[in-house]
N, C-alpha and C positions, 0 to 999 in steps of 0.2 A: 159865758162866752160861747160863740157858735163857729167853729172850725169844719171851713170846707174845702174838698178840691174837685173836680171836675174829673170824669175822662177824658182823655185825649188820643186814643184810637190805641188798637194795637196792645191794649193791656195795659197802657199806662197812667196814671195820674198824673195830672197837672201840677203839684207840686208833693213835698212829703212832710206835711204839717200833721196830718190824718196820719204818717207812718210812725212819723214819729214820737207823735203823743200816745198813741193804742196801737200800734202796732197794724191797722188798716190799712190794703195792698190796693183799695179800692176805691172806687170815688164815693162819697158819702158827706152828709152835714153831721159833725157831731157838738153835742148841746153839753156842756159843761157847767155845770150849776156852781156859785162861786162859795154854798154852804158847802160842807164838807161830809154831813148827814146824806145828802142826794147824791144819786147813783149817775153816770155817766149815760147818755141815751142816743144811739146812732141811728140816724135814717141815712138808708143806702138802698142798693138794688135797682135804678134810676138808669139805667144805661144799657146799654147791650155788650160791654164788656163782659162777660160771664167766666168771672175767677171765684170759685168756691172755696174756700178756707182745709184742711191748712195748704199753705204758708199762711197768717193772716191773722188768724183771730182775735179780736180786741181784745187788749188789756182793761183793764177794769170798767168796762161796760158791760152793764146790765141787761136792757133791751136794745134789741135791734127790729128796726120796722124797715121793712120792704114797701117800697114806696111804688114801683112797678115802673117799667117801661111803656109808654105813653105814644100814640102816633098812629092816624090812622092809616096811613099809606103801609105800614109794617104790620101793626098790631089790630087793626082795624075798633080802636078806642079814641072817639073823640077828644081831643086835648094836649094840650103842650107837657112833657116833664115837668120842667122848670114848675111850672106854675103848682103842679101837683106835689111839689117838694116844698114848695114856698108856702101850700095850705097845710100840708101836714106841721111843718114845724111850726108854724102858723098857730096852730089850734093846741099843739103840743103845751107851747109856752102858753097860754091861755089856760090850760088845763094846771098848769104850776103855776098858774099868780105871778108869771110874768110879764101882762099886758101895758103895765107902765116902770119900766124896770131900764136901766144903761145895761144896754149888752155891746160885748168887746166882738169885732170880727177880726177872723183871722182866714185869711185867704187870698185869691190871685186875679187878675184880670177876667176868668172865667166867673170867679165869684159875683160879678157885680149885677145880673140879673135877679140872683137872689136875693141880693142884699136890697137891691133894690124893690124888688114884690116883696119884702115883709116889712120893709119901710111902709110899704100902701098901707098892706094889714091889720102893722101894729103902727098908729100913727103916734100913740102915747108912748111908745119908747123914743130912748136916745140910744141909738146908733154911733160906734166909734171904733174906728181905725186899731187895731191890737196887733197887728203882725210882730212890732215888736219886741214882745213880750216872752216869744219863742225865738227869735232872731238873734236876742242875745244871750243867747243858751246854747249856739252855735260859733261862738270863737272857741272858748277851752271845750275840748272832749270830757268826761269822765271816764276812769279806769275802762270801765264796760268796753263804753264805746271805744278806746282804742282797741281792746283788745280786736274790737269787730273790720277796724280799718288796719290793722295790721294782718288780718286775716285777707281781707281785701288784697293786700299788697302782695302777698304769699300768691293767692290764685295766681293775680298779674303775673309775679317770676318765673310760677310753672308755665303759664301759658308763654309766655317768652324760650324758657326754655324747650316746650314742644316745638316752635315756632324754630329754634336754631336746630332741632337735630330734623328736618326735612327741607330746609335752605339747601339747593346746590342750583346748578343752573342746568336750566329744563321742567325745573318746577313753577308752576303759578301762582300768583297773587291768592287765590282761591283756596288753593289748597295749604299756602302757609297758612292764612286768616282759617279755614276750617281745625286745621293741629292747633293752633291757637284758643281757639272756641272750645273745642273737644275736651282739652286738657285743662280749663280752667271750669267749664260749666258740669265735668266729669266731679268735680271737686267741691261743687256749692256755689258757684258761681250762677248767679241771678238771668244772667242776660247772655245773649250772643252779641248783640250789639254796645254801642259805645267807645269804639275805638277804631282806630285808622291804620293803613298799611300804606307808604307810597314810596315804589319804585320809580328811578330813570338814571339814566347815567352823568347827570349833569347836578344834584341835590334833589332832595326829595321832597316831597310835600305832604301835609293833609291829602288821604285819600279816603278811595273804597277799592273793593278787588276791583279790575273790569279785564281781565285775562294776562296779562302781564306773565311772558315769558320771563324767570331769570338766565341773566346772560353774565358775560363777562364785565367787571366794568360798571357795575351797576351800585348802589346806593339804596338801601332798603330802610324805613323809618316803619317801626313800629312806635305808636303812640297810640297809648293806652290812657286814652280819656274818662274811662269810666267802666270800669269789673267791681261790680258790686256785690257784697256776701251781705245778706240777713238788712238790704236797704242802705249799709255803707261803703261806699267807692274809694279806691289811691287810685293814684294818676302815677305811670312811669311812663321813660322815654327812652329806648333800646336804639340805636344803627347799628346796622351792617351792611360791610363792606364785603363784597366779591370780586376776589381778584384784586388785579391792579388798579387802582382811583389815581387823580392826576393829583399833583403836589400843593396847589388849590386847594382840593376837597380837604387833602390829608391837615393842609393848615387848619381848616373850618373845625375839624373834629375835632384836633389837639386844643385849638382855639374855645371850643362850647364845653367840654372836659377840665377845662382850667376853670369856665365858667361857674359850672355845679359846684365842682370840689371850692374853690375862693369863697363861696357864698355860704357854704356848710359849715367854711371853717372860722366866721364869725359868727352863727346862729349861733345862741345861746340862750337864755332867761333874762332878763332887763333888755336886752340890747337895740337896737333902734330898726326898725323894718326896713328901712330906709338906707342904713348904712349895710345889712346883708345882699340888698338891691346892687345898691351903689360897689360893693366889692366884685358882683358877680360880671359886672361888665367892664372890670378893670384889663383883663386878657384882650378884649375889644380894643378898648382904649392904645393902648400899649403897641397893638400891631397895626393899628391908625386904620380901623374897619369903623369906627366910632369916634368924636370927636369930645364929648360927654355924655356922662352918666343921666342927665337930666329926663325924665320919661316926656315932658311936654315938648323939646325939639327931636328926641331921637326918632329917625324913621323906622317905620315899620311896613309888614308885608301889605296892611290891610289900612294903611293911609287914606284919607280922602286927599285933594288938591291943598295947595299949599295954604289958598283962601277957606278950605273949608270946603269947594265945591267937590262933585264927585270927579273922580279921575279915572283915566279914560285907560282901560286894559288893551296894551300892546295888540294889533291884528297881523300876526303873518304866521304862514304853517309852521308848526315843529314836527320835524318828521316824529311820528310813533309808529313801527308796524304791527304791534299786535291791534292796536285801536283800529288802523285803517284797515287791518284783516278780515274788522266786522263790517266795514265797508262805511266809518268815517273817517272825519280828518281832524285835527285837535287844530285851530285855525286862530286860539289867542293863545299869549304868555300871560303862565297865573305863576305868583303875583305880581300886579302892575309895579311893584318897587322892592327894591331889596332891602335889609334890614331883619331885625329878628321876628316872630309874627306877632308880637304883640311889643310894646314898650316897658315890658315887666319881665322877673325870674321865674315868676311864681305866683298861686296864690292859693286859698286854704281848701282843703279837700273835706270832705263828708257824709253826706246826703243828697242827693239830684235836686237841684233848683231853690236851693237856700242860696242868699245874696254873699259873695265872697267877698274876704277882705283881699287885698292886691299885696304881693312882693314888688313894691317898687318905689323908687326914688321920690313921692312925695307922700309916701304910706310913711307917718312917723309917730305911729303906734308902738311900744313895746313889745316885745314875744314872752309869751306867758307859761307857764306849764301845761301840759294837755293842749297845746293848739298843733293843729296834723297841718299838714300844707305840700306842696309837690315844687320843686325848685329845678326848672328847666331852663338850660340854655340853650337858645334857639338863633337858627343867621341861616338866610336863601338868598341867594341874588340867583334870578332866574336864569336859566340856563348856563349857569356857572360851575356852582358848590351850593351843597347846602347840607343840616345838619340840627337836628333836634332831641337833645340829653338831657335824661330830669331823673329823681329821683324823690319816691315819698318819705315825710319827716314826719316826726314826735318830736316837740319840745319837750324835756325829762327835765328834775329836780335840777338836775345839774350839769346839761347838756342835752343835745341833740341825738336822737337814734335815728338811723335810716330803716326804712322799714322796707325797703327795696334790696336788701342787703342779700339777694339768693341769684343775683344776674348783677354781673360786673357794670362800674358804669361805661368801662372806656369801649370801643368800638367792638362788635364781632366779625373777624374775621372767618370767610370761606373759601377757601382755594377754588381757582376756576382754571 
């Protein structure tokens, strides 16, 4: 098998197939021999990401070949990477008596130039699709790995909690997301980025900082998409509330809070994915914000037209003044529709850029032991209310753990 990922700027890899077979933080082909006598063989070094090890160092590979960075504009060496990568492994497998041999690939849309130049190369092999092969090695966890996503979830709660003791109003979007960063990356946390903050006093959204005075009044959504320890990530999803919210908001919240807890409290072992889905948006239902459970008619924030065509995002000002302090004007309503942001609770948490299974109403897979998943209830109707509450899970022997259990689900209040 030949397992690669790309860089994609920034220090990151394009997917964590390389992370997760050897523990490589880097872009790299690595060669898997399918005897069990031969030693694992990674070519890497192809990029100008420049991460040297540790964190990193491959698990049971043997060599590693540096293949160099290529390009004469930069490095003044005639020649493409790609193609330099494509000859060495190229000659590699030639050099093992792999010239007429099925090799399994495993990799992502960046993959396909070199899949493709070693098709030229080696025209006597057969070539085949292997993604998933690792792919379903990614529904149940092993012990390990929870232990490593529970660790995940722990960063998140601290950083949530640095994130409530510097909330008052006067303070910025910048400087909660920094207490947040601080206290979770102070700890083993991977990344600064990954996760969102959005302020306004009508519901909140997916954001990023961009000065955001707190004020009175106001609706804070922290959503932690992604704090990662040692390559594995939880998902949670914190509001708070400053001051007094209008009776609206306060529905939405109690409303999304009904939604978590409903959906936790039929997760179990055997049980239908479909019917934890379907519990979770019984609070919906019930206060007629929703009319069924069904994920293919219910709307959502990020709808196309009814036909299928795109639809067309609202154009009139919404007053913002700290935006227009920097001398713009916020001139659409995002989202063009109201509804939750997605048509699902949830779906399975892990590794960055492994294909997810869905929390939803025609996911009617079982829930197995060792599967982590983050279960959020989520509802914006733009310039209204809005509100996004989730929580990370462990399916157990014989029940469900939250692994978000160190920050309460229900709203935080700030006095203003």
């Amino acid at each position: 098998m030949l397992v690669h990922a790309d860089s994609i700027g920034w220090y990151r890899s394009s997917n964590s197939y390389l992370r997760y077979l050897c523990d490589w933080m880097r872009e790299g082909v690595l060669v898997v021999p399918t005897d069990d006598d031969r030693p694992l063989t990674l070519f890497s070094f192809f990029s100008s990401s420049v991460l040297l090890p540790p964190a990193g160092e491959p698990v049971l590979v043997e060599e590693i070949w540096q293949v160099g960075t290529w390009g004469r504009e930069t490095y003044n060496r005639p020649g493409r990477g790609t193609d330099k990568v494509v000859q060495a492994v190229a000659q590699f497998l030639g050099r093992q008596g792999f010239t007429s041999a099925q090799v399994g690939l495993i990799g992502d849309t960046t993959s396909a130039p070199y899949w493709a130049g070693l098709a030229r190369e080696l025209p006597k092999c057969r070539f085949e699709t292997a993604e998933n092969i690792v792919d379903r090695m990614q529904r149940r966890r092993s012990p390990r790995e929870q232990a490593l996503v529970r660790a995940a979830a722990q960063l998140a709660d601290i950083g949530i909690q640095a994130a409530y003791h510097v909330i008052r109003p006067g303070v910025t979007d910048h400087e909660i997301y920094a207490a947040f960063t601080f206290a979770q990356m102070a700890r083993g946390g991977e990344s600064g980025d990954g996760y969102q903050i959005g302020i306004n006093s009508t519901g909140t959204h997916c954001g990023k900082p961009y000065g955001h005075v707190v004020r009175g009044g106001d609706l804070i959504n922290l959503y932690i998409s992604g704090v990662t320890y040692r390559g594995y990530n939880a998902q949670i999803a914190r509001m708070i509330a400053v001051g007094r919210v209008t009776e609206k908001q306060e529905e939405v919240l109690r409303m999304c809070t009904e939604g978590v807890e409903a959906a936790a409290a039929v997760a179990r072992p055997g049980a239908l994915i479909s019917d934890v889905a379907n519990a979770s948006f019984e609070p919906y239902i019930r206060r007629g914000y929703l009319t069924s459970h069904d994920s293919r008619t219910m709307p959502y924030n990020w709808e196309a037209a009814e036909d299928g065509g795109p639809r067309l995002v609202p154009r009139r000002h919404v007053p913002d003044q700290d935006w227009e302090a920097q001398g713009r004007r916020l001139m659409h309503v995002y989202p063009a529709t109201h509804g939750p942001h997605n048509p699902n609770v949830g779906h399975s948490v892990s590794m960055p850029r492994f294909s997810n299974y869905n929390i939803a109403s025609n996911n009617h897979d079982l829930l197995e032991e060792g599967m982590t998943f983050v279960l959020h209830s989520q509802w914006l109707e733009p310039e209204v209310a809005g509100c996004n509450l989730g929580n990370c899970y462990l399916v157990t022997e014989d029940g469900l753990e939250n692994l978000s259990c160190h920050s309460p689900l229900e709203t935080h209040r700030v006095s203003a």
